[in-house]
Biopython code that builds the backbone (N, CA, C, O; Angstrom):
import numpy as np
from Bio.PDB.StructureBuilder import StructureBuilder

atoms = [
    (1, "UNK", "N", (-31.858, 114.553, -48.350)),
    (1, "UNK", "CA", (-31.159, 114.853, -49.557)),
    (1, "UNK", "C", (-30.892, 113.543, -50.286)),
    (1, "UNK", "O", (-30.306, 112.650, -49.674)),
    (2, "UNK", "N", (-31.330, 113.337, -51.715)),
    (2, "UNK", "CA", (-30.634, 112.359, -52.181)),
    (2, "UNK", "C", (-29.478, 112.787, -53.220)),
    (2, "UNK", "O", (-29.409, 113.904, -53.731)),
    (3, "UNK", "N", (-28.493, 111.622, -53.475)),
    (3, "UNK", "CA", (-27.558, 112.283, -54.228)),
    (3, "UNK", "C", (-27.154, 111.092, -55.336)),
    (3, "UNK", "O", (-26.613, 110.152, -54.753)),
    (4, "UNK", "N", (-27.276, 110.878, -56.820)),
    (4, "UNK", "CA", (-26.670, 110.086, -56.845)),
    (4, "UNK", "C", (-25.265, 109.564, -57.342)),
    (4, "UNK", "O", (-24.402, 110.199, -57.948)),
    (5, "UNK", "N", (-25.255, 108.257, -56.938)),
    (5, "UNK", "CA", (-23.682, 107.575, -57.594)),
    (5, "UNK", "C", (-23.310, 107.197, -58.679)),
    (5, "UNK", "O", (-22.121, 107.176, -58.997)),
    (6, "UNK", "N", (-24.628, 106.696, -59.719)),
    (6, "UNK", "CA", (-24.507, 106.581, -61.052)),
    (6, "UNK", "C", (-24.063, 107.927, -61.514)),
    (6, "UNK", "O", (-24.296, 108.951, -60.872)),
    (7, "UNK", "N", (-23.131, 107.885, -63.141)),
    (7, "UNK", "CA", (-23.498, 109.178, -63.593)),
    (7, "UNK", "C", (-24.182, 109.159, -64.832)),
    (7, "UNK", "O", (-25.101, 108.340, -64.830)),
    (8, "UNK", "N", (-24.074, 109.645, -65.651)),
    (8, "UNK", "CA", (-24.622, 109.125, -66.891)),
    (8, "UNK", "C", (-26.201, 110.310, -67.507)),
    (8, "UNK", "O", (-27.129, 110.887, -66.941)),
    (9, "UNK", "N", (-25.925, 110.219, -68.314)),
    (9, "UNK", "CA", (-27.312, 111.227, -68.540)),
    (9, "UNK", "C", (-28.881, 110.610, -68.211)),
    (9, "UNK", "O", (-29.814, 111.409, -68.121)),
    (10, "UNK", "N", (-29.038, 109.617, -68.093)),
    (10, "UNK", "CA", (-29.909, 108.897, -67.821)),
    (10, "UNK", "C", (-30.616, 108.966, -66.640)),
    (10, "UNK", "O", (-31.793, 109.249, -66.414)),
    (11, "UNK", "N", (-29.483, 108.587, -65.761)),
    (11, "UNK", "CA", (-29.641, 108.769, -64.496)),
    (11, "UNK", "C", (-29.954, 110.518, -63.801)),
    (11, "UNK", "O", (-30.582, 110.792, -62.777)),
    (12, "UNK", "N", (-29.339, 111.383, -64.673)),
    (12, "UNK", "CA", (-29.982, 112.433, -64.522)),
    (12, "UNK", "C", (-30.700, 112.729, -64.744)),
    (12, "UNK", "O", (-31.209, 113.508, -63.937)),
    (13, "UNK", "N", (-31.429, 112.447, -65.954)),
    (13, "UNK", "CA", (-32.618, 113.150, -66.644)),
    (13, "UNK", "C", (-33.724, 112.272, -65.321)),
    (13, "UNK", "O", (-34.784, 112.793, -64.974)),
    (14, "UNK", "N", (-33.382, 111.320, -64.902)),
    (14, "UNK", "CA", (-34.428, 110.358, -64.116)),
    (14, "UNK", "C", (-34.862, 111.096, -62.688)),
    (14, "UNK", "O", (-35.946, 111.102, -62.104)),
    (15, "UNK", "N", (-33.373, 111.819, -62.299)),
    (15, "UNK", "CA", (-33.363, 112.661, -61.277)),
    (15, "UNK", "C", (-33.836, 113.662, -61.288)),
    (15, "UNK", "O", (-34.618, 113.885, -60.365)),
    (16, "UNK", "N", (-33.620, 114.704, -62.270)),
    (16, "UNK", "CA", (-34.598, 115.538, -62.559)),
    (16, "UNK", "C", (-35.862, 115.423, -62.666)),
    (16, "UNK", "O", (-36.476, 116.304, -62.064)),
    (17, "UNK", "N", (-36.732, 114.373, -63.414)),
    (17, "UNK", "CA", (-38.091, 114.023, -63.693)),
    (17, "UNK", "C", (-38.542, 114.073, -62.526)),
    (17, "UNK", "O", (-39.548, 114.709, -62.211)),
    (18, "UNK", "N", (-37.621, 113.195, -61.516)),
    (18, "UNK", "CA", (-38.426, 113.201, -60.295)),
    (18, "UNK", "C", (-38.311, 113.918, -59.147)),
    (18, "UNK", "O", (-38.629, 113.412, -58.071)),
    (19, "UNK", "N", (-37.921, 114.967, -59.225)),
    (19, "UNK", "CA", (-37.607, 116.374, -58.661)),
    (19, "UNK", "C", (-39.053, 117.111, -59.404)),
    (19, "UNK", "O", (-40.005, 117.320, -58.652)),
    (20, "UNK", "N", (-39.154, 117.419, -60.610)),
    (20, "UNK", "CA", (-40.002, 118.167, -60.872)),
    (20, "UNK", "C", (-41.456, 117.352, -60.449)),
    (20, "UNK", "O", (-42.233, 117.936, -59.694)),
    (21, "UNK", "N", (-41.750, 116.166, -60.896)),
    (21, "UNK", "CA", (-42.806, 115.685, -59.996)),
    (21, "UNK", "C", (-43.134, 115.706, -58.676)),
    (21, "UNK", "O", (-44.310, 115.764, -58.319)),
    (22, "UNK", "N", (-42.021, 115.655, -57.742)),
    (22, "UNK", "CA", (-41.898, 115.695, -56.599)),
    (22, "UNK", "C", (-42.366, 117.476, -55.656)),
    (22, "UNK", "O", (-42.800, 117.681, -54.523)),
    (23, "UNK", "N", (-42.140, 118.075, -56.371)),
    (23, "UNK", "CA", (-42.217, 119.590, -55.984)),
    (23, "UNK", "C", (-43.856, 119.357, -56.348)),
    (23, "UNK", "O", (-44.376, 120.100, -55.515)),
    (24, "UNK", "N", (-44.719, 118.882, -56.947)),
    (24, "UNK", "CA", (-46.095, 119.145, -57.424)),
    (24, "UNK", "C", (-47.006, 118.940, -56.472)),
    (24, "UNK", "O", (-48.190, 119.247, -56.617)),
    (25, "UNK", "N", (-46.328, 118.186, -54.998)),
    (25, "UNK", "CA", (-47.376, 117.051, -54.376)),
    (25, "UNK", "C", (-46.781, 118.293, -53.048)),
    (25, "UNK", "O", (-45.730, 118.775, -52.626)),
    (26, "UNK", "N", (-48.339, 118.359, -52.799)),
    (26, "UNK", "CA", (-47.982, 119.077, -51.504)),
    (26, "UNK", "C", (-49.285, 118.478, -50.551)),
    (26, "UNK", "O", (-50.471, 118.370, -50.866)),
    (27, "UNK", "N", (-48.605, 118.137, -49.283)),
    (27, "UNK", "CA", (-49.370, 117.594, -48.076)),
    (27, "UNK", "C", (-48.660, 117.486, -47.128)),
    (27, "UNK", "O", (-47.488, 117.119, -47.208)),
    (28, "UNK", "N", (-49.435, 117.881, -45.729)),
    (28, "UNK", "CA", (-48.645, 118.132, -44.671)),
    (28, "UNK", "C", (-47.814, 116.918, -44.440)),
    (28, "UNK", "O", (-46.689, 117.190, -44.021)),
    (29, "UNK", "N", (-48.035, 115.800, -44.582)),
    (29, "UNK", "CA", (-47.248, 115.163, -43.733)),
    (29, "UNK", "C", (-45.608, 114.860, -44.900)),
    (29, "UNK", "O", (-44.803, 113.941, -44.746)),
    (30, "UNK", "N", (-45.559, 115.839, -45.867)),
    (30, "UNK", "CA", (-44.263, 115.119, -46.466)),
    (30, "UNK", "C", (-43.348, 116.701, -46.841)),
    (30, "UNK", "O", (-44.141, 117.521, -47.304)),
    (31, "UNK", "N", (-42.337, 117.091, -46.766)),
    (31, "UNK", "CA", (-41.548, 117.868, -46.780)),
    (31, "UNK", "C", (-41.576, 118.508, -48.513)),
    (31, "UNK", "O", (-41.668, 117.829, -49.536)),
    (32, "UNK", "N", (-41.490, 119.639, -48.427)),
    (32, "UNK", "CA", (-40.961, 120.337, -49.692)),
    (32, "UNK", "C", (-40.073, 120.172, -50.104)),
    (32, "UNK", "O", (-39.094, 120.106, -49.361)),
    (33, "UNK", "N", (-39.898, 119.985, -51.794)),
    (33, "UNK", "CA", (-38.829, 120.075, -52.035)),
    (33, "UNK", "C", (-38.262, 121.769, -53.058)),
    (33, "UNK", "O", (-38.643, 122.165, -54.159)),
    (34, "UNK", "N", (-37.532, 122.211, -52.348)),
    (34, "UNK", "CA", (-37.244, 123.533, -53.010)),
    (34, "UNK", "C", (-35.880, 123.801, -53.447)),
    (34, "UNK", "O", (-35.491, 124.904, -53.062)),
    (35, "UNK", "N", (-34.912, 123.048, -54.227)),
    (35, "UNK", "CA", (-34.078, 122.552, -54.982)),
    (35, "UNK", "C", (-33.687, 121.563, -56.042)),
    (35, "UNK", "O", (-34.257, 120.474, -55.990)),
    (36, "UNK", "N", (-33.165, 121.683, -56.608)),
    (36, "UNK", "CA", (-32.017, 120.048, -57.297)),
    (36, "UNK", "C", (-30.882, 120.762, -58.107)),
    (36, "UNK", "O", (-31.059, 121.637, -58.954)),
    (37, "UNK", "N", (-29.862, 120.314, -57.760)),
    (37, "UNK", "CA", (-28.893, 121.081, -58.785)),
    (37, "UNK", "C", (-27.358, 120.143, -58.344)),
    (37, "UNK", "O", (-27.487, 118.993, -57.926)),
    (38, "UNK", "N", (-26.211, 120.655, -58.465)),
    (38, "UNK", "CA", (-24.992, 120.279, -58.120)),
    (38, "UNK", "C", (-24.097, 120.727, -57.022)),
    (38, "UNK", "O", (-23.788, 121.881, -56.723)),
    (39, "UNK", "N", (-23.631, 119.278, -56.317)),
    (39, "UNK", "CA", (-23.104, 119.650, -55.189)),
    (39, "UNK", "C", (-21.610, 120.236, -55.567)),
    (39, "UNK", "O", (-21.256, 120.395, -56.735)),
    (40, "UNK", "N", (-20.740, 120.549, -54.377)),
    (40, "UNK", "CA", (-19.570, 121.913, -54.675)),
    (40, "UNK", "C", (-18.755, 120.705, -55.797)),
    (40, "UNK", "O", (-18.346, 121.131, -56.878)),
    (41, "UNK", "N", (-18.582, 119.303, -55.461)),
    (41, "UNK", "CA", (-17.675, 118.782, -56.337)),
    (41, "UNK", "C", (-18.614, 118.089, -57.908)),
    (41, "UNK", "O", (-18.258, 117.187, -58.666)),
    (42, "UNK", "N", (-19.424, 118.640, -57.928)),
    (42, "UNK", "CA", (-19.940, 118.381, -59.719)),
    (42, "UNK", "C", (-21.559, 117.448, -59.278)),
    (42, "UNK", "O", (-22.652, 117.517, -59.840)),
    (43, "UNK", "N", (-21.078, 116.519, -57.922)),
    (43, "UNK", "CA", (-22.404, 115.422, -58.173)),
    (43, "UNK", "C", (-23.581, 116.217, -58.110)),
    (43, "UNK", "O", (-23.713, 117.312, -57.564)),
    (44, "UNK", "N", (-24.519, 115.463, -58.804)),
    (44, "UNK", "CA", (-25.998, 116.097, -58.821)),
    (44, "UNK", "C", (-26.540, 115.445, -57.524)),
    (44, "UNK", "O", (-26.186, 114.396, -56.987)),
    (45, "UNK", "N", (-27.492, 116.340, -57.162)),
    (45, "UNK", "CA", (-28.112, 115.722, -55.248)),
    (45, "UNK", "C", (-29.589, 117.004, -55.804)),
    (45, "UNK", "O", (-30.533, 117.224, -55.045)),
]
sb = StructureBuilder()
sb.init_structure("model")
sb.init_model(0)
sb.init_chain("A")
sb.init_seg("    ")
for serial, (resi, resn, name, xyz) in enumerate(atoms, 1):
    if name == "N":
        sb.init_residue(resn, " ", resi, " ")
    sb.init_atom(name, np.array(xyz, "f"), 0.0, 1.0, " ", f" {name:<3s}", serial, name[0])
structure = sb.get_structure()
């Protein structure tokens, strides 16, 4: 899980970008990713 500590829209939109790139690449040796959203207290992970 990553989560981050910056906040800022920037840093999200960066997190997102690379969430949606990240879901595109599929090969056995690296894990799915089948989320991104906000943890119970607001941070994005």
């Amino acid at each position: 899980m990553k989560v981050l500590k910056s906040e800022g829209r920037r840093f999200h939109a960066r997190l997102e970008r690379e969430a949606v790139l990240s879901s595109k690449v599929v090969h056995p040796n690296l894990i799915a990713l089948h989320d991104v959203g906000r943890t119970p207290d607001g941070k994005r992970g």
